[in-house]
Structures are given as structure tokens and as C-alpha cells.
matplotlib code that plots the C-alpha trace (Angstrom):
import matplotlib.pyplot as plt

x = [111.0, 114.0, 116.0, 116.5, 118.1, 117.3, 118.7, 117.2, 116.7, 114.0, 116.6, 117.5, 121.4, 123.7, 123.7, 120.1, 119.7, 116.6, 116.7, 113.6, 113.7, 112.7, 109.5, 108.9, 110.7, 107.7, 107.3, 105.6, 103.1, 101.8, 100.8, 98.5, 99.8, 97.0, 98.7, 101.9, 101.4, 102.6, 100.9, 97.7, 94.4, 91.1, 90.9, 93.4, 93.2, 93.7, 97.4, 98.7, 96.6, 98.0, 101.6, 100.8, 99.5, 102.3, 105.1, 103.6, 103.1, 106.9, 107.4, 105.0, 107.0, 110.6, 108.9, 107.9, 111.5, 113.3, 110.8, 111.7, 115.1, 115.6, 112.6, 110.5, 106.5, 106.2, 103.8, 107.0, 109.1, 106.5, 105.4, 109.3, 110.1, 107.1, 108.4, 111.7, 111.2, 107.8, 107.4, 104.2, 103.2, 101.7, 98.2, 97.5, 96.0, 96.0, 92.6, 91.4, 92.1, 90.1, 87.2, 88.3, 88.2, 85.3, 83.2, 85.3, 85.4, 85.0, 87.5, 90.3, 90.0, 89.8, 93.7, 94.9, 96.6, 94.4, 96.6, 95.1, 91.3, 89.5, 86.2, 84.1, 85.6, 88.6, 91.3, 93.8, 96.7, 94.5, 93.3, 97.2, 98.0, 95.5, 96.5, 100.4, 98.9, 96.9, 100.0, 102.0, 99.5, 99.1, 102.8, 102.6, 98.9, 97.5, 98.3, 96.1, 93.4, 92.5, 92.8, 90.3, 88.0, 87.9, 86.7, 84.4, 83.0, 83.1, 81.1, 78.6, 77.5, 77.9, 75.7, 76.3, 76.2, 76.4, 79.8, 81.1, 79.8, 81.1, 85.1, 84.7, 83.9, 87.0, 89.1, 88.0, 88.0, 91.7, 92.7, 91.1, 93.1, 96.0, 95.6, 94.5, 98.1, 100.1, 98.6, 99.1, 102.3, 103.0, 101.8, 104.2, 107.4, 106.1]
y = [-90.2, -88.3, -89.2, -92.6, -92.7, -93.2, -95.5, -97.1, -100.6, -101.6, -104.3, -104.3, -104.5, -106.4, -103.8, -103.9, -100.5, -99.8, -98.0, -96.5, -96.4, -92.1, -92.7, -89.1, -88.0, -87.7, -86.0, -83.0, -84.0, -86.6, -83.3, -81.1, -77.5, -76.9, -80.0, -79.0, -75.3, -76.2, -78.2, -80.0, -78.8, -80.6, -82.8, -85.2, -85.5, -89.0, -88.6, -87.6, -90.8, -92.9, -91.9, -92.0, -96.0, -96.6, -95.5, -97.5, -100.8, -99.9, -99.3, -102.1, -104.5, -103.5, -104.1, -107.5, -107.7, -106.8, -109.0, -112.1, -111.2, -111.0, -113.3, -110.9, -110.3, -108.1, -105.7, -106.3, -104.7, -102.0, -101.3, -100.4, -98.7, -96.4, -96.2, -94.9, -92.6, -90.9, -88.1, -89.3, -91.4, -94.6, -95.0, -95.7, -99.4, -99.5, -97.5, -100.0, -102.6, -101.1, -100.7, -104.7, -105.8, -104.4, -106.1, -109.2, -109.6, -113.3, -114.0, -111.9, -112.8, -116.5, -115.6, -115.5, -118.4, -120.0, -118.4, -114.8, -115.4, -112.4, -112.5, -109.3, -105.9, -107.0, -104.3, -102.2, -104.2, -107.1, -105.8, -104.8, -108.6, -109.9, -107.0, -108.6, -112.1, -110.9, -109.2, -112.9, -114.7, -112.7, -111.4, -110.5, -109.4, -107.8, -104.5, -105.3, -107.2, -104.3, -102.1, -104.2, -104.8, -100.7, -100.4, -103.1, -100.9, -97.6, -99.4, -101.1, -97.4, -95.7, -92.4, -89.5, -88.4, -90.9, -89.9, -90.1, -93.5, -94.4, -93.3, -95.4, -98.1, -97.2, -97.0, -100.5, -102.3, -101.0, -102.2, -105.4, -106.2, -105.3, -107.1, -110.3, -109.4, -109.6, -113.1, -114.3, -113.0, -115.1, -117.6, -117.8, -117.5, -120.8]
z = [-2.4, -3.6, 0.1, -1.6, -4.7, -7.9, -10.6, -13.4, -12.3, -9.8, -8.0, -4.2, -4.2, -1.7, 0.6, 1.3, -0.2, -1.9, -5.0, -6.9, -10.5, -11.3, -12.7, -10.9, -14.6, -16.7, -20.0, -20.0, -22.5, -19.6, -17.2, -18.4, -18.2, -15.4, -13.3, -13.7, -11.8, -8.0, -5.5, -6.6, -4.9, -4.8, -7.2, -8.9, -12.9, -14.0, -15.1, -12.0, -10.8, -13.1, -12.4, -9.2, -9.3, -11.4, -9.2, -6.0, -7.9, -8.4, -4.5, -3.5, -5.7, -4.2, -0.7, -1.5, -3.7, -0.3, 2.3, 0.0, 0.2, 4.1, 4.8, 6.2, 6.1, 3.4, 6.3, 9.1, 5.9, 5.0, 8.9, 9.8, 6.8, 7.9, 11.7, 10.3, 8.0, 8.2, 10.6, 12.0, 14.9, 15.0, 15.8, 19.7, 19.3, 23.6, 22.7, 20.0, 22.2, 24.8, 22.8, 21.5, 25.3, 26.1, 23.4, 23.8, 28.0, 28.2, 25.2, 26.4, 29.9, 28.6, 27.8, 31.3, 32.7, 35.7, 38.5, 37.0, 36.7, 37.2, 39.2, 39.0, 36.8, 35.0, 36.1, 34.0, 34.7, 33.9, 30.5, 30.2, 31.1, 28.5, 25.9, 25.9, 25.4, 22.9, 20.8, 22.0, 20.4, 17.1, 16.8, 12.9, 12.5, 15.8, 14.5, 11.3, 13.9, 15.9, 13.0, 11.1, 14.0, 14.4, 11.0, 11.1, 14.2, 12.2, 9.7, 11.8, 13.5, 10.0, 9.6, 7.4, 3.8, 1.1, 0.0, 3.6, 3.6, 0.4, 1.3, 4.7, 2.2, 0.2, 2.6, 4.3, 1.0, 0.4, 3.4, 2.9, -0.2, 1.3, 3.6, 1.7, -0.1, 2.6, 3.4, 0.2, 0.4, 3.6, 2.6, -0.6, 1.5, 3.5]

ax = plt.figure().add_subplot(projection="3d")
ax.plot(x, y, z, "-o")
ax.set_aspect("equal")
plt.show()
């Protein structure tokens, strides 16, 4: 986070710059001597944790600070901050809507208008067709549909070790909430 920088306030200014207050700046007494030695491997202690929560409640709350402010989703403000400035790639969600399709034939195909029924196997550019009327249809949230719906999936046919089990369970109930706050949040601006 240093590429943005840092002042003491957690305001979003005029210019639509955000600013992160340097909570990175912690006393040495807060790190163990152990923590403090490079990058952190396996486990995290429970200070770095707790910074760690600390400074993205602080991030999550000048997200929702800046969405208010340009009347924005607070997941359209999040989703292209991540576009720009991360270095990875966005997952493929053609593929999750394939799987989606295929488990949802008559529903999607129940999209096209009557001039492009499809009698038999539906065909790509048909599955293409219905994939843009399903993104018209759910502008803001198909991203987080299809993601959901893949998890639910993952879920359903879950094997494995207990613990692997368990962090697919994390991870779903994370997303949930976050999920259920970005609704809220849209819901507020309204």
C-alpha cells in the first residue's frame, strides 16, 4: 500500500485521491522480535493479524467513504480498484457460466427473445447470446452470482481432509458477508 500515500486522516479529498492513514507504523513492542525478522512463513501470530484486520477495516471504510462519495456500489469501487492496480487477472467467469448453463438449460435459454428459441443442443453462440442477457440482466451482481453459484458447487461435491473442508467453509462464509455488506451497502445509498 505504500504507492498511495499516506497521511494521517482517513478522508477522501476533492481530488478523488485516496489516502491511507500509516497504520503500517507500528511500535515495535506490538511485533514480537520473531515477527519482525523478514517475510512471515507459515503461520501468522495474532499481532500481525490484528494489525492486519485493523488496517483493512481502515481500507474497507475509505472504499465505502469514496463509493458514497461518487455514488458508486461499494463492489463497482472495490472490483476497479482491483482491475487497476493488481497484477493479476480476473477469474474467467465464461467457464463458470458454462458449468451455470449447463445446470440451468431451460432457465437461460428461457432468456432469449422468441425470434432465438433453440430446439435441440443450445449452440455456443447461443450460450454466448444468453451469457450477455444474463450479465444485462444482473449488471451489478453477476460477477458475485456465478462466483457464489461456483462455490455453492465446490461445496455440494466437497471431499477431502477436514481442514480442507473447513477453509472452503471459510472462505464461502467470508464471501457471504461480504457480500451481504455490499447489499446492505446498496441498499443505504437507495
Amino acid at each position: 500500500m505504500q504507492n498511495i500515500p499516506s497521511t494521517s486522516t482517513s478522508q477522501v479529498p476533492p481530488s478523488g485521491t485516496l489516502t491511507i492513514p500509516d497504520s503500517t507504523n507500528v511500535s515495535e513492542g506490538a511485533i514480537s522480535e520473531k515477527d519482525s525478522q523478514g517475510s512471515l512463513v507459515g503461520r501468522v501470530s495474532n499481532s500481525v493479524l490484528s494489525i492486519l484486520s485493523e488496517g483493512f477495516d481502515e481500507i474497507d471504510d475509505m472504499f465505502s467513504k469514496l463509493a458514497a462519495r461518487v455514488k458508486m456500489p461499494f463492489h463497482q469501487v472495490s472490483d476497479r480498484y482491483i482491475r487497476l492496480h493488481s497484477h493479476g487477472h480476473g477469474g474467467n467467469l465464461w467457464n463458470t457460466y458454462s458449468m451455470y448453463f449447463t445446470k440451468n438449460t431451460e432457465r437461460e435459454l428461457a432468456r432469449l427473445p422468441k425470434c432465438e428459441e433453440v430446439t435441440g443442443t443450445p449452440t455456443t453462440a447461443a450460450r454466448q447470446r444468453c451469457y450477455t442477457l444474463f450479465k444485462e440482466e444482473y449488471q451489478d451482481t453477476y460477477a458475485m452470482i456465478l462466483e457464489t453459484w461456483k462455490e455453492a458447487k465446490e461445496l455440494e461435491n466437497m471431499g477431502g481432509t477436514v481442514a480442507q473442508r473447513q477453509q472452503l467453509f471459510d472462505k464461502s462464509k467470508k464471501n457471504l458477508n461480504h457480500m451481504i455488506r455490499r447489499h446492505l451497502f446498496a441498499r443505504s445509498l437507495m
